[in-house]
VEXTORSE-115378 format. One line per field, with one value per atom (N, C-alpha, C): z, x, y; atom name. Coordinates in steps of 0.001 Angstrom, whole numbers, plus 500000, padded with zeros to 6 digits. Layout:
Z	Z/...;
X	X/...;
Y	Y/...;
a	CA/...;
//
This chain:
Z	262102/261877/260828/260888/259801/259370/257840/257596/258154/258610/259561/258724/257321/256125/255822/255191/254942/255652/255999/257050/258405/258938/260096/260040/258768/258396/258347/257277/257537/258535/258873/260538/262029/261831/262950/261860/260607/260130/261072/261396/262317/263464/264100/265122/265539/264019/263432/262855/262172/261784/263099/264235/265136/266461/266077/266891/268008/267902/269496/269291/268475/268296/269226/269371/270492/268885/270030/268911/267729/268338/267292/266128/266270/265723/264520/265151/264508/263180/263892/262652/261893/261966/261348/260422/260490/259740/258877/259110/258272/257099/257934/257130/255592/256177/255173/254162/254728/254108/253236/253149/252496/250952/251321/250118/249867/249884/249275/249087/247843/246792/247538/247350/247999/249103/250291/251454/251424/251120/250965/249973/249629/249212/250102/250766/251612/252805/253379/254064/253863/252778/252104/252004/251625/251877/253229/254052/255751/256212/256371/256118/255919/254327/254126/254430/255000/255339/257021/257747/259210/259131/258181/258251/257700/256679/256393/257531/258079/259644/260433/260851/261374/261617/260259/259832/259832/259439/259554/261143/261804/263370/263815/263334/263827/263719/261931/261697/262672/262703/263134/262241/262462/261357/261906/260375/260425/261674/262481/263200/263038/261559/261150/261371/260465/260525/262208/262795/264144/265210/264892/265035/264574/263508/262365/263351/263498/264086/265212/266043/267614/267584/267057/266682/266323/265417/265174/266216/266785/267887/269104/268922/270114/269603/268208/268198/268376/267666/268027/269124/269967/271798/272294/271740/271971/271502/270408/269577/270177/271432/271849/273239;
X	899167/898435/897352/896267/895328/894699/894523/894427/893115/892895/892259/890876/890892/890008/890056/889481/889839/888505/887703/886903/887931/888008/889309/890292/890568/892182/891870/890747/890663/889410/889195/888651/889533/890538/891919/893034/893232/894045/894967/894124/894641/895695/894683/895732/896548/896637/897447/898848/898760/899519/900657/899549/900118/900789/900802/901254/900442/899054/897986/897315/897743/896976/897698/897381/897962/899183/900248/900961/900417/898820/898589/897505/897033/896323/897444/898554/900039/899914/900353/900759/899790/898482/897084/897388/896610/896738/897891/899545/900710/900039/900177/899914/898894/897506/896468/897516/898305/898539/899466/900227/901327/900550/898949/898506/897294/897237/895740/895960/896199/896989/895576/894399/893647/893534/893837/894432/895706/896660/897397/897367/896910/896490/896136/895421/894085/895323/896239/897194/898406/899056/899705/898991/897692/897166/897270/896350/896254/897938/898837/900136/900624/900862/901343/900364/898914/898026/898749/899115/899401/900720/901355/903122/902692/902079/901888/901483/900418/899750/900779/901374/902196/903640/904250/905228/904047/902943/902435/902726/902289/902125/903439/904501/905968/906373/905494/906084/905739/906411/905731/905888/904372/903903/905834/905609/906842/906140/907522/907105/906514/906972/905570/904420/904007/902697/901906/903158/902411/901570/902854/902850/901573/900910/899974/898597/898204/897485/897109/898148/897960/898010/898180/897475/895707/895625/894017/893509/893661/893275/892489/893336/893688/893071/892553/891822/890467/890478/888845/888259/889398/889238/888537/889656/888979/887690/887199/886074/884931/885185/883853/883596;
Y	523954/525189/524951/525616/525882/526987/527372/528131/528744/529749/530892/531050/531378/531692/533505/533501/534938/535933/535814/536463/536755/535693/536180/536523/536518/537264/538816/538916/540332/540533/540134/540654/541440/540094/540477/540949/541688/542686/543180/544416/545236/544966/544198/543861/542737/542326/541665/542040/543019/544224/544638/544784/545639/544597/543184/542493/542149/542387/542296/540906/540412/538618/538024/536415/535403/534832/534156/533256/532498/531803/530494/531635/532438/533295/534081/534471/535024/534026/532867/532156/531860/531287/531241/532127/533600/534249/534599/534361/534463/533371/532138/530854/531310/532081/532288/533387/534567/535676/534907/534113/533331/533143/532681/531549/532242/533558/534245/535526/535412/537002/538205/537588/538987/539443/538750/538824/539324/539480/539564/541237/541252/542833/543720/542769/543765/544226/543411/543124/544612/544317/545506/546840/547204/548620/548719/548166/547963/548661/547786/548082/549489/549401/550771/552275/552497/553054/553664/552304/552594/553276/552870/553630/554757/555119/556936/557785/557133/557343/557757/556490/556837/557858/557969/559154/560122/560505/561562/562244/561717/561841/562096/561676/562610/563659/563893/565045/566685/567329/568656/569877/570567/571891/572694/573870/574811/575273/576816/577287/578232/579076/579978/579236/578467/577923/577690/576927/577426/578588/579581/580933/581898/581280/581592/581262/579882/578999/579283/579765/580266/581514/582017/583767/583705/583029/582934/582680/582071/580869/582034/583054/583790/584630/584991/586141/585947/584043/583732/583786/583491/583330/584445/585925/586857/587347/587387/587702/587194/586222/585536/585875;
a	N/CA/C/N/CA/C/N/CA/C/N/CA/C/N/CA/C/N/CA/C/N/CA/C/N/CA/C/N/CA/C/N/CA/C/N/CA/C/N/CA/C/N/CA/C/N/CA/C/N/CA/C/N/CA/C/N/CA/C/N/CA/C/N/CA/C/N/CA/C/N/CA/C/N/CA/C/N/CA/C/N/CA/C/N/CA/C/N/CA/C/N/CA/C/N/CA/C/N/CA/C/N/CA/C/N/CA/C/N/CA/C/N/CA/C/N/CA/C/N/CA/C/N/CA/C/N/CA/C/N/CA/C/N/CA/C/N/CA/C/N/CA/C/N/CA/C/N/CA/C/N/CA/C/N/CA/C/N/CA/C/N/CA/C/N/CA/C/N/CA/C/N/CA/C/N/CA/C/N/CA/C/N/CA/C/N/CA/C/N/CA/C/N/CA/C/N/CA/C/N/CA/C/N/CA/C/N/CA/C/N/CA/C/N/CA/C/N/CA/C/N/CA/C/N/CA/C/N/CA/C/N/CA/C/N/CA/C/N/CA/C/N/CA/C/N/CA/C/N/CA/C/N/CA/C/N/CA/C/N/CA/C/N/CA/C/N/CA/C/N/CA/C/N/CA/C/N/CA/C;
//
């Protein structure tokens, strides 16, 4: 393996993160993230950014709040 450099590390981040690289690309970039503390930063925000994302997106509004939302919704509907 060789190290990737840090342009392509954080270039392919993302979908790196998300498992969409090839195997030798996988390890490339692990290899760089192992041995470059700022990569390796950039790596960890990237990271913990997609998991907030992500738990965000499970959660669901109360059902007041819904209730609230689709009432407006419905008055704007009407008003026009």
């Amino acid at each position: 393996m060789t190290d990737c450099g840090c342009d392509k590390a954080r270039r392919d981040l993302e979908e790196y993160l998300r498992h969409e690289v090839c195997k030798t690309e996988h390890a490339d970039i692990t290899e760089h993230l192992e041995n470059c503390a700022a990569c390796q930063q950039e790596a960890l925000v990237a990271k913990t950014l997609t998991d907030v994302v992500a738990r965000a997106c499970k959660e669901t509004a109360p059902e007041q709040l819904r209730d609230q939302v689709l009432a407006r919704l419905r008055e704007a509907q009407a008003a026009h």
